[in-house]
N, C-alpha and C positions, 0 to 999 in steps of 0.2 A: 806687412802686406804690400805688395808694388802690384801699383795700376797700369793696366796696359792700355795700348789705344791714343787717341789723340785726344788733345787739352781739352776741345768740345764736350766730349763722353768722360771723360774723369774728374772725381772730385778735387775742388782745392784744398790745399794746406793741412793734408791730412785729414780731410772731411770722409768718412764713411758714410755710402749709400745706403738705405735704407732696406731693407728688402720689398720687392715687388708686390708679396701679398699684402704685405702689414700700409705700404703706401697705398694700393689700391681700397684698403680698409679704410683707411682715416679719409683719402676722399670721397668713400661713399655716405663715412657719417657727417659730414661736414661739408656736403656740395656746392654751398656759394660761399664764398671770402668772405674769412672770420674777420681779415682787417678793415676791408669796406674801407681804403685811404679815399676821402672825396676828391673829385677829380682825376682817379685815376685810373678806379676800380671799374674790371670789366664783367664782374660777380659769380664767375662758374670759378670753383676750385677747380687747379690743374697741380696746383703744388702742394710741399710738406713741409710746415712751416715749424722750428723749435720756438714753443712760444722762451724757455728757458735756456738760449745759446751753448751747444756742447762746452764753447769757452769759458760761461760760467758756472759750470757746474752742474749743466744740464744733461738729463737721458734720452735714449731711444725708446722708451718705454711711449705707450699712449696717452698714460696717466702719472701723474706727480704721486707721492704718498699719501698727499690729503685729497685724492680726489679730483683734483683739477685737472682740466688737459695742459698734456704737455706737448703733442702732434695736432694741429690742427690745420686744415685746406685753407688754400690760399690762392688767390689768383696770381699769374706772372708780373702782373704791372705791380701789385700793391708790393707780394714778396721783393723785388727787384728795388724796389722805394726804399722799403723800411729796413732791408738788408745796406742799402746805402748809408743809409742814417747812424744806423749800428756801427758799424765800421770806421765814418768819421768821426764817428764819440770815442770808439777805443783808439783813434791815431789819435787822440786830444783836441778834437772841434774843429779837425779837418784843417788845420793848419800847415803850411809846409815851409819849410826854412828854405831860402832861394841861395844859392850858392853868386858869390859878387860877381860880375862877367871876367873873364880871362881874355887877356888881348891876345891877338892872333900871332902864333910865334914868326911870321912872316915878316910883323908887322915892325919897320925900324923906330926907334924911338925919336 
């Protein structure tokens, strides 16, 4: 499936959107932010949050097989948080390997 549209409106890295009803579902059962990060949280759900990351083996479903949620509302600031957080644990704790500087090929020895 190829997304059309500009980077703003399409999802990353192969992320599929959710459909419109089933999002407007899950934020109506779940209207304030199930994360409630302190200090962050502005508490009206506006998002859809996988509590179980599609990367790890998570669905689009609303519910897990035992019952639990697996879609749950989320405000922008908390989602945008703990999406960051996520993200630096799977690059390995946010680490980055600095490449040595290159001297400027201008530059006479």
């Amino acid at each position: 499936m190829v997304w059309t549209g500009d980077r703003r409106t399409r999802p990353r890295n192969g992320a599929r959107r959710l459909p419109e009803k089933q999002r407007q579902r899950i934020l109506k059962r779940y209207p304030t932010c199930m994360l409630a990060v302190p200090g962050r949280c502005t508490v009206t759900s506006t998002e859809v949050h996988h509590v179980v990351d599609a990367a790890d083996g998570g669905s689009d479903n609303d519910f897990n097989d035992d019952g639990t949620p697996q879609l749950v509302g989320v405000c922008h600031e908390c989602h945008k948080h703990v999406s960051a957080k996520t993200s630096a644990a799977r690059r390995g704790g946010g680490t980055r390997v600095m490449r040595e500087k290159e001297r400027h090929p201008g530059v006479l020895p």
